[in-house]
C-alpha positions, 0 to 999 in steps of 0.5 A: 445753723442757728438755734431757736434763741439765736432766732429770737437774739436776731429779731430782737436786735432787729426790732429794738428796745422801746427808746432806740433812736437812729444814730447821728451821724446815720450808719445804713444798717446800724439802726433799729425798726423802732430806732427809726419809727421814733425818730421819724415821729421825732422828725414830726413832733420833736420840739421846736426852736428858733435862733436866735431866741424869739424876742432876741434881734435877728442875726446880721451876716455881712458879706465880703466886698468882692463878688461872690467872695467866700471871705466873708465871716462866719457868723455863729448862730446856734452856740456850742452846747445849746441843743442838748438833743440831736436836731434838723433845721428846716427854715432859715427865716431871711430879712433887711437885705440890705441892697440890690442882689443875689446871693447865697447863705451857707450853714456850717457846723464847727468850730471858728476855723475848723467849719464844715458846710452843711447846707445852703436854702435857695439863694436869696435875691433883690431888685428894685421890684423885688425882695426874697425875704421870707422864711426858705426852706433847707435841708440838712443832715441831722445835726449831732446834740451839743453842735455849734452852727454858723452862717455866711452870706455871699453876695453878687456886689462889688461891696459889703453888704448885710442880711439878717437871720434866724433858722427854725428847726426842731430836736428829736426829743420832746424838749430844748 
């Protein structure tokens, strides 16, 4: 049987300290009531970025010269050690597709070499009458502060072709 200050023990590992934040990666179960109210208020209100910085060129991703090939290079977009607080992408912003296509741009978190895809938006497209280039929305898991993220372009065409980037999101916290 518990005593009375076990009850309390056990409500207050419940309900939280005041700055409790859902853990990254999430673990059901192991977070507070205020862990998650302030990270869903963080997930609304948390400061935003885009990368590369604004006022920096978009980042080109090239494609490899076979279709729908996933040797094309991994191209790093948000640095190591960047984002000091955990963060979500939202928008990868996507222009200059360089010619008629489908394809597919896939996010990564890692390393060089040691990448692990994380999310890809809606693949992007062009035709002669058409160019999907516009901000796409994505949804990823929570990224881990300090986390370095790449891109990849894959493409339907027989040959190397470019698009250029730049991924919008926010960290939960109130600064960058």
């Amino acid at each position: 049987m518990i005593g009375f200050g076990g009850i309390i023990k056990k409500i207050k590992d419940s309900v939280g300290a005041l700055r409790d934040r859902v853990g990254v990666p999430y673990v059901f179960g192991a977070n507070t009531i205020i862990g998650h109210l302030n990270t869903m208020y963080y997930h609304v209100h948390g400061a935003p970025f885009i990368y590369p910085n604004v006022g920096t060129d978009p980042i080109t991703l090239t494609s490899s010269a076979a279709a729908y090939s996933t040797d094309g290079a991994k191209v790093e977009i948000i640095p190591a050690n960047s984002l000091t607080e955990d963060f979500d992408i939202h928008w990868i912003v996507i222009s200059d597709i360089s010619a008629n296509l489908f394809g597919y741009i896939k996010l990564f978190t890692g390393a060089p070499g040691e990448e692990v895809e994380i999310g890809a938006p809606e693949p992007v497209s062009r035709t002669d009458n058409f160019s999907a280039e516009k901000s796409q929305y994505t949804q990823i898991p929570q990224v881990p502060k300090n986390t370095r993220i790449s891109a990849q372009f894959i493409d339907s065409t027989t040959q190397s072709r470019t698009v250029k980037i730049w991924l919008k999101g926010h960290v939960y916290g109130t600064e960058l």
